[in-house]
Phi, psi and omega in degrees: 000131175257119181297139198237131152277125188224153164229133192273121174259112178296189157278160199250161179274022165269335165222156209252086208202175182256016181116178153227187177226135161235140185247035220107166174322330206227356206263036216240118183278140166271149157295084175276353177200170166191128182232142177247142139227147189233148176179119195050034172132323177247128185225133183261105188254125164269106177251150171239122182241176186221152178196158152045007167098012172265128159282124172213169198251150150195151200243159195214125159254022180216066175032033167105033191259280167227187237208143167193149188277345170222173220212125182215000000 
């Protein structure tokens, strides 16, 4: 699994959103969505981010600690 350096910037109370991913200073994706399933322990996080009108998926197994686009 390849690890993405990403950092999750939560949300601030001026917006109603889920937060953002920066993949760097310039590079910061918004959070359109986030689905968890947890099960027997393990748990697996769906962030859906957006920039620039691109959608992309990207998963986290440790609650946002760090981040990655596959999953095998």
């Amino acid at each position: 699994m390849k690890k993405e350096k990403a950092t999750w910037l939560p949300p601030t109370g001026e917006f109603l959103n889920h937060g953002w991913l920066a993949f760097g200073k310039d590079d910061i994706w918004i959070i359109t969505n986030i689905h968890s399933y947890d099960d027997f322990g393990a748990t697996i996080d769906t962030f859906t981010i957006e920039k620039d009108g691109k959608t992309k998926e990207i998963y986290s197994l440790d609650e946002g600690e760090t981040f990655t686009f596959d999953i095998e």
